[in-house]
N, C-alpha and C positions, 0 to 999 in steps of 0.2 A: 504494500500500500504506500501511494504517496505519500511525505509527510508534507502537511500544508503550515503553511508559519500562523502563530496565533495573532486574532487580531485585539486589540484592546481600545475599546472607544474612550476618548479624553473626553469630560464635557467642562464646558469654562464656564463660571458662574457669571456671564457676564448677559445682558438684554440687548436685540439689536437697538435701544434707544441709547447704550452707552454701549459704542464701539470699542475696543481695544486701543491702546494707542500706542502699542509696540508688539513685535510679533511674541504669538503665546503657541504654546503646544496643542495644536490641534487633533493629532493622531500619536497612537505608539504600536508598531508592529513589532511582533518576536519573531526573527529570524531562525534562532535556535534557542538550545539555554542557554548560549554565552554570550548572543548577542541580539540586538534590539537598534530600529530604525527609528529617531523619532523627526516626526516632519511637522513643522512650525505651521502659522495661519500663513503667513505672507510667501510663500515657495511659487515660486514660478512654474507656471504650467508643463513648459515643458523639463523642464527639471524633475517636476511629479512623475511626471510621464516616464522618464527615463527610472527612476527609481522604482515605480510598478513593475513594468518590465523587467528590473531585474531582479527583483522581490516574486514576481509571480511571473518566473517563465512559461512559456507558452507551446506546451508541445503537439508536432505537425503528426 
């Protein structure tokens, strides 16, 4: 069986009527047990992009 990485939802105690005003942790993925991806609010699209893809490859 695949092993799939775990995902772990961050939630920020924040209302969209008060935005953030600096980047905060929006996600935390587990890659394995040693190690762990955490990706900010402010990440560039394709920057996400590319770390999906390499967090979740994709097979043909």
């Amino acid at each position: 069986m695949d092993k799939q990485p775990d995902i772990v939802q961050v939630r920020v105690g924040r209302t969209p009527e008060t935005p953030a005003l600096g980047a905060a942790k929006a996600l935390q993925i587990r890659v394995d047990s040693n190690k762990s991806v955490i990706v900010y609010n402010h990440i560039n699209g394709y920057i996400l992009d590319a770390l999906m893809k390499a967090v979740f490859p994709h097979d043909h």
